[in-house]
C-alpha positions in Angstrom: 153.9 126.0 87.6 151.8 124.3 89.9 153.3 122.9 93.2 152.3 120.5 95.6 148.6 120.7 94.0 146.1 117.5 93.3 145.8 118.0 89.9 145.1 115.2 87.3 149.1 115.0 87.5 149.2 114.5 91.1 148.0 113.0 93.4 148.1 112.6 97.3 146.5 109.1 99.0 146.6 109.2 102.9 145.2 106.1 105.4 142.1 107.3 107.0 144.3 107.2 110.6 146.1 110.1 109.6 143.1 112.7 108.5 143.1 115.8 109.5 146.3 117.7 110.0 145.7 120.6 113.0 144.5 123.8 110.4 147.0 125.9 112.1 150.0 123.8 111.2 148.1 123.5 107.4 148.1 127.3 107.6 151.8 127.6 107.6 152.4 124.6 105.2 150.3 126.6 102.4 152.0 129.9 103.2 155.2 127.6 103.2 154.3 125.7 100.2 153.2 129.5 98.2 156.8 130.3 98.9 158.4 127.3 97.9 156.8 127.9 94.3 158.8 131.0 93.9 162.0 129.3 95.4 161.3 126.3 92.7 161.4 128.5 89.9 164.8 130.3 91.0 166.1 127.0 91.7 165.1 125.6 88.0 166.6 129.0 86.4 169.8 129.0 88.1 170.0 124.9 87.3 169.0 125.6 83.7 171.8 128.5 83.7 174.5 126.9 84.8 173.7 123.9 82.1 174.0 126.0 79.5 176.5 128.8 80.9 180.4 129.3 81.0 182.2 126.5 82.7 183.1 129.1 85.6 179.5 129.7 86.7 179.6 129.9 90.5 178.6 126.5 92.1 175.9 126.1 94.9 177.9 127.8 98.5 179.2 124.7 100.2 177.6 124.6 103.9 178.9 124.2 107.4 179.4 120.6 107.5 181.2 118.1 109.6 183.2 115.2 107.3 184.5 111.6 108.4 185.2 108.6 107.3 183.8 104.9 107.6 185.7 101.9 106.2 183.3 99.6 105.1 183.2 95.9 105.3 180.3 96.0 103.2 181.4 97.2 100.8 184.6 96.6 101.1 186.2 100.3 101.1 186.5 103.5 103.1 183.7 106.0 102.5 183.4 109.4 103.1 180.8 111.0 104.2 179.0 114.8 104.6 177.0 115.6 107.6 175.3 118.9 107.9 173.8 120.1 111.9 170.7 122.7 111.7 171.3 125.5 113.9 168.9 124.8 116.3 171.5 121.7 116.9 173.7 123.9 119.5 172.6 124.3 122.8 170.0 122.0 123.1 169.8 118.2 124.0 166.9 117.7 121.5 167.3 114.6 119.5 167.0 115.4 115.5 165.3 113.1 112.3 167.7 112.6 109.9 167.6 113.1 105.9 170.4 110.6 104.2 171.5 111.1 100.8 173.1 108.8 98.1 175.2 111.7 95.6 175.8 113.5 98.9 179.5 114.5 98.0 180.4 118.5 97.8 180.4 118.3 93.9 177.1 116.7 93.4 174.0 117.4 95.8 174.6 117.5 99.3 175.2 121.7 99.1 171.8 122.2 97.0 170.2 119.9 99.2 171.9 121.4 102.2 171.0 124.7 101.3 166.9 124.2 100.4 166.9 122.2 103.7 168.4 125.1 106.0 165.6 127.7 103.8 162.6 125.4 104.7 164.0 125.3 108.3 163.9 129.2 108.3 160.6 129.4 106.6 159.1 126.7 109.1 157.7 124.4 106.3 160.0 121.4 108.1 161.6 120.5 111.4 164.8 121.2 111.6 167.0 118.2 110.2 170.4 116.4 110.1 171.6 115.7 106.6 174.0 112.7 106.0 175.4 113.1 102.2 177.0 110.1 100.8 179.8 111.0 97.7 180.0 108.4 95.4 182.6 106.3 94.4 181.0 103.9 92.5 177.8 105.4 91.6 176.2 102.6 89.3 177.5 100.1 91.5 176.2 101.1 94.7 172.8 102.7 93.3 171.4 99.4 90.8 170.8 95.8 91.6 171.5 92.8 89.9 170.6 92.8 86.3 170.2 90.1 83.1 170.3 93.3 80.7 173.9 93.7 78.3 173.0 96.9 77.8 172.4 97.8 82.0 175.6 96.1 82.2 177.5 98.2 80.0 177.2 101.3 81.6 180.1 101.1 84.3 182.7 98.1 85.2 180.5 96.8 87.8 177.0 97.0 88.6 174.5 95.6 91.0 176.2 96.2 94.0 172.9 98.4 95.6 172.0 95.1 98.4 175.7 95.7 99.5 175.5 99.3 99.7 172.2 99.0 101.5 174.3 96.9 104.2 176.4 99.9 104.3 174.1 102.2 104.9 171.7 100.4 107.5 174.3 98.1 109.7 177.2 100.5 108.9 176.9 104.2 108.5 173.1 104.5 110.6 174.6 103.1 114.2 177.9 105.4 113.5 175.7 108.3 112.9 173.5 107.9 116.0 176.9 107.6 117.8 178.0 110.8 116.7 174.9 112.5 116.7 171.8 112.9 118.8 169.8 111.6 116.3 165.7 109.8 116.8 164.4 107.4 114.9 162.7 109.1 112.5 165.0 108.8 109.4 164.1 109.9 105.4 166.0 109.2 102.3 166.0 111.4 99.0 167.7 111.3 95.9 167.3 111.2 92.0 167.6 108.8 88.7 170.1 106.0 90.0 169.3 107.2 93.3 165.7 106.8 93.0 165.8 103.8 92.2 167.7 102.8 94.5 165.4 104.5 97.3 161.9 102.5 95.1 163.9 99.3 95.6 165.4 99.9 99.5 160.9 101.2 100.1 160.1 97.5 98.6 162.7 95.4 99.3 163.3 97.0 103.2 160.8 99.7 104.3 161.5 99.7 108.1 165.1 101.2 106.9 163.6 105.1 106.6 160.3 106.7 107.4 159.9 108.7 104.7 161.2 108.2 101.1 161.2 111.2 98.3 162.6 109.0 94.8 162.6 111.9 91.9 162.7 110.5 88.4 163.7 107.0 89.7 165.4 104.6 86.7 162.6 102.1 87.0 163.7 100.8 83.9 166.4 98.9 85.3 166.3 95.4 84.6 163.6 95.2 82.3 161.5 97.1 85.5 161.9 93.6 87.1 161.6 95.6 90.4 158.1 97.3 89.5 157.4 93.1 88.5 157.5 92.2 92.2 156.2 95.3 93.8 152.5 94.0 94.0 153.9 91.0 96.0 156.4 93.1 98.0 153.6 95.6 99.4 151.7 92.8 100.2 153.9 92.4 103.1 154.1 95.5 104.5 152.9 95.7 108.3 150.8 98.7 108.5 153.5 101.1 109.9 153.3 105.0 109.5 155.2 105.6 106.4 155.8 107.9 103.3 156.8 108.5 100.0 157.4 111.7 97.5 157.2 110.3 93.6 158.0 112.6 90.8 158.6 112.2 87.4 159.8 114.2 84.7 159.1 114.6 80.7 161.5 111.9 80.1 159.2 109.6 78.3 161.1 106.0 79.4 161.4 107.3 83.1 158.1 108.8 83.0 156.5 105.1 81.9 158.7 103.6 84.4 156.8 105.9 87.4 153.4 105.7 86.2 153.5 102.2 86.1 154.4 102.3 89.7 152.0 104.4 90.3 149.2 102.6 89.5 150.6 99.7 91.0 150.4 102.0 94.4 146.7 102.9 93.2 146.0 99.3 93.4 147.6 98.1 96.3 148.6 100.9 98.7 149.5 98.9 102.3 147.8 100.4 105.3 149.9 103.1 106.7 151.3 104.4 103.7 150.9 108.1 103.0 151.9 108.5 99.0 152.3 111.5 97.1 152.7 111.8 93.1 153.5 114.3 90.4 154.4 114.4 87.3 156.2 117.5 85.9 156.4 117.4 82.1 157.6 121.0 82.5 160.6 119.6 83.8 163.7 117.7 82.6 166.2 115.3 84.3 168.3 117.5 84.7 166.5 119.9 86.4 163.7 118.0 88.4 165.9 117.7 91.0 165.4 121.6 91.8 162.6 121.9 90.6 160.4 119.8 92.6 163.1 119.2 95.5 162.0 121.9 97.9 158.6 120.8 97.8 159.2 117.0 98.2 161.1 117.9 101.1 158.4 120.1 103.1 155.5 117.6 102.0 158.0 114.5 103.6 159.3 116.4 106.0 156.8 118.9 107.9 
């Protein structure tokens, strides 16, 4: 398993502003990085086991976590939502970046997420972070636009809803967050399939949302990829800001298409600014990409 590597399936394109990176902190992001390789693999296993195992396999441990609740004019509804604190959040009046999450609910990622997040903190791969999880309610609502597909359509009662939940997230949940929290304003997004696409169309369609976006085998195919039609145009107009993003894709073939399409559309016409990283994990599945690359999307977004 090779992790975090340039390899003809991955590939990392930086501006020539941001070259080089001090050698002592790329000292301890290669030692981190060595590590994460072993934590990918027990991560992929135990995901892989509890696919195939007993219903009563033991679930990820859920976190410390605060919970609360923001009714939503947006979206029209009250959502709930999963915040974890890094330790070195007592005590101190530092201000933290925060990591949001779309399937941030107790039963689907946040305590995975949570968990690999507070292990990179100890190992010193990332800064410590605040993670806002998001559960779903309406999952294919909130995480696809608008389609003209019968088939798209058919997969939930309603669809296309993601502009409304972007509302949510930007004019709704971000100020109530930085309320609560001493938050800067350095913010990240990650997340997976529906997610992922959802974070590829918020990186075209809105950029100056989050800093950093990590989209792991994003559902390009939406729409006919109608999104990856206008993302030539759409990074024409980006203003040069500081900003990354974490693709990966895994051996599903129609996702995999979908990604290296975008790809070489980034190849093309990477904005100034943009740090992107590829890779492509054939090793992997949809089901388990999420582990299995997730640790090292995170410290490459996030050290």
């Amino acid at each position: 398993m090779l992790v975090g590597v340039a390899t003809a399936d991955s590939a990392t394109h930086k501006p020539d502003s941001m070259h080089p990176r001090h050698s002592q902190r790329s000292a301890r992001l290669a030692f981190a990085i060595l590590v994460l390789a072993i934590l990918a693999i027990v991560l992929q296993v135990s995901c892989v086991h509890r696919q195939y195992a007993p219903a009563e396999a033991a679930p990820d441990p859920v976190p410390p976590h605060d919970t609360f609740t923001v009714v939503s004019r947006s979206i029209g509804e009250a959502r709930l939502i999963n915040v974890y604190t890094p330790r070195a959040y007592s005590g101190t009046a530092t201000r933290f970046p925060v990591l949001f999450m779309p399937d941030g609910g107790i039963a689907e990622d946040f305590p995975h997420v949570v968990n690999t997040v507070d292990s990179l903190i100890a190992l010193g791969a990332i800064r410590p972070v605040i993670v806002v999880g998001i559960p779903n309610t309406e999952r294919r609502r909130d995480l696809t636009g608008p389609t003209r597909v019968a088939s798209d359509s058919a997969i939930a009662p309603h669809v296309g809803g993601s502009a409304a939940f972007r509302r949510f997230i930007r004019d709704e949940l971000i100020p109530t967050v930085n309320n609560r929290y001493r938050t800067s304003d350095e913010r990240s997004i990650v997340g997976e399939s529906l997610a992922g696409l959802f974070i590829v169309e918020t990186f075209l369609t809105e950029p100056a949302m989050f800093k950093h976006y990590i989209a792991l085998d994003p559902s390009l195919w939406w729409n006919h990829s109608a999104l990856l039609d206008s993302a030539t145009a759409r990074l024409a107009t980006f203003d040069g800001t500081p900003r990354t993003l974490f693709i990966a894709n895994s051996d599903e073939p129609v996702i995999a298409a979908g990604t290296a399409r975008f790809v070489e559309l980034l190849r093309k016409s990477s904005p100034q600014g943009l740090t992107w990283v590829y890779v492509a994990r054939p090793d992997l599945t949809h089901a388990t990409i999420f582990r299995g690359i997730g640790p090292t999307a995170l410290a490459k977004a996030l050290h």
